[in-house]
C-alpha positions as CSV (number, residue, x, y, z in Angstrom):
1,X,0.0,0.0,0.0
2,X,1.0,3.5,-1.1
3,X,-0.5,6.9,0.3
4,X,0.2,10.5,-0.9
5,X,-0.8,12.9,1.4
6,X,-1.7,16.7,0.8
7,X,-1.4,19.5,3.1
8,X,-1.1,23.6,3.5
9,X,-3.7,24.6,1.4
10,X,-6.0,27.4,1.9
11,X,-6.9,30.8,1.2
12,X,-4.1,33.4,0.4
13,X,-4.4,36.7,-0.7
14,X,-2.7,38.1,-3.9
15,X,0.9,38.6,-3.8
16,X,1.2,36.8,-0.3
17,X,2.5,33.2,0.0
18,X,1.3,29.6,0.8
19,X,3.4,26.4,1.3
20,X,2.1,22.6,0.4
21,X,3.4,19.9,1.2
22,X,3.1,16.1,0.2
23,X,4.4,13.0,2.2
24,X,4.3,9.6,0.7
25,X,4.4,6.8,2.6
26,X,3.7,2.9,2.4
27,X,5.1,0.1,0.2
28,X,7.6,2.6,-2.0
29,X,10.9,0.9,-3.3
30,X,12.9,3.7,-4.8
31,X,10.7,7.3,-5.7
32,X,11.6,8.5,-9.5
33,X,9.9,11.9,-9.2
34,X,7.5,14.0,-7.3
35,X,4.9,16.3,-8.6
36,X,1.7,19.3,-8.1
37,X,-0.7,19.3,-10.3
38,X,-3.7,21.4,-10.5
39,X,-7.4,21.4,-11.6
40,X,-9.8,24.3,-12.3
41,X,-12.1,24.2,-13.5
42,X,-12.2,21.2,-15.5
43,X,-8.3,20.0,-16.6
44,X,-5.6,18.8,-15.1
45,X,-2.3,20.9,-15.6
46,X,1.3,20.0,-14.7
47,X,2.7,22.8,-12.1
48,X,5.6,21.4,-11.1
49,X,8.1,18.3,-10.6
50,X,11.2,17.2,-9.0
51,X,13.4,14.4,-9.4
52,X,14.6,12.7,-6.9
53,X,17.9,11.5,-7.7
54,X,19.5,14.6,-8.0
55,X,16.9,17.3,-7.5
56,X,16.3,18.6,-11.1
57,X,13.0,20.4,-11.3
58,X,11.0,21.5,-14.1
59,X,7.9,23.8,-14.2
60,X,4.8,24.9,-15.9
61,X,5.7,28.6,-17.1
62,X,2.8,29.9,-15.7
63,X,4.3,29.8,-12.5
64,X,8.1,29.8,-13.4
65,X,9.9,32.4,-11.4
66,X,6.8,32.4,-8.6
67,X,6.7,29.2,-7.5
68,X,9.6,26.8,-6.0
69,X,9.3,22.9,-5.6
70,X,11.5,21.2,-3.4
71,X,12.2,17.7,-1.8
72,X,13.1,16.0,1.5
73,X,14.6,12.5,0.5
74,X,14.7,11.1,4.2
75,X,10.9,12.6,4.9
76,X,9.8,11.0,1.2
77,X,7.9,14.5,1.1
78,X,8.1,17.4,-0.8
79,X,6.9,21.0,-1.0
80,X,5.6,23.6,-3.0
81,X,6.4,27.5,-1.6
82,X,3.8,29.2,-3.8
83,X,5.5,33.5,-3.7
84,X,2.8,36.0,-5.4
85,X,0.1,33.6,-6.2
86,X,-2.8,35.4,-8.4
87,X,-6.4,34.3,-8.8
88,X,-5.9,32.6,-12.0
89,X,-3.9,29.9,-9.5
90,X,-6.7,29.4,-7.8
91,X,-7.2,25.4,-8.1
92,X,-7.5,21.9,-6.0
93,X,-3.8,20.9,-5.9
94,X,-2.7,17.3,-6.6
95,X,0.8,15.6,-5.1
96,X,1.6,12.5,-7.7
97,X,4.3,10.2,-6.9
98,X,6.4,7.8,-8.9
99,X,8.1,5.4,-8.3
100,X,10.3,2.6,-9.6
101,X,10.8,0.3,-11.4
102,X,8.2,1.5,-14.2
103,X,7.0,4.9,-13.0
104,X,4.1,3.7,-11.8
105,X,2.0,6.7,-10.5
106,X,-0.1,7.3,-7.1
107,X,-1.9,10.7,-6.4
108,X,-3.3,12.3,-3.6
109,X,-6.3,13.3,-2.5
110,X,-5.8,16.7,-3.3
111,X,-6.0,20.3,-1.5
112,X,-7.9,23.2,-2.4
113,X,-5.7,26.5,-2.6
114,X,-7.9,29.7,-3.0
115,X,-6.3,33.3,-4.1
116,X,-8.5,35.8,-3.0
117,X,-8.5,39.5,-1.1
């Protein structure tokens, strides 16, 4: 059994900040990468992702240069510091998790994050 865990959403206003984070746990042999994805109202976008052998992110460039994603190897848990969030990133944030051999994929249950003044 794997779980992915959400956490630290909530309502932010514009320009302030927010951190989630995301802690797997369970049956996991070795963790290829770590991601957020978000969905509003009716897709699912990439935000961002980290890999965990040595740390390489990548992001969607609606949020490049805003937002930061970073890991904890020991914790299996990893974060997203959201700086100047706008409405438009308004959204239920998703954690997924891979892991190896195969990248097979687990997702949380998600955590609503709200940009509002």
């Amino acid at each position: 059994q794997v779980q992915v865990v959400e956490s630290g959403g909530g309502l932010v206003q514009p320009g302030g900040s927010l951190r989630l984070s995301c802690a797997a746990s369970g049956s996991i042999s070795r963790i290829s990468d770590m991601g957020w994805y978000r969905q509003a109202p009716a897709r699912r976008e990439f935000v961002a992702a980290i890999s965990w052998s040595d740390g390489s992110a990548n992001y969607a460039d609606s949020v490049q240069g805003r937002f930061t994603i970073s890991r904890d190897n020991a914790k299996n848990t990893v974060y997203l510091q959201m700086n100047s969030p706008k409405p438009e990133d308004t959204a239920v944030y998703y954690c997924r998790l891979r892991i190896l051999p195969g990248n097979y994929g687990y997702w949380g249950q998600g955590t609503q994050v709200t940009v509002s003044s």
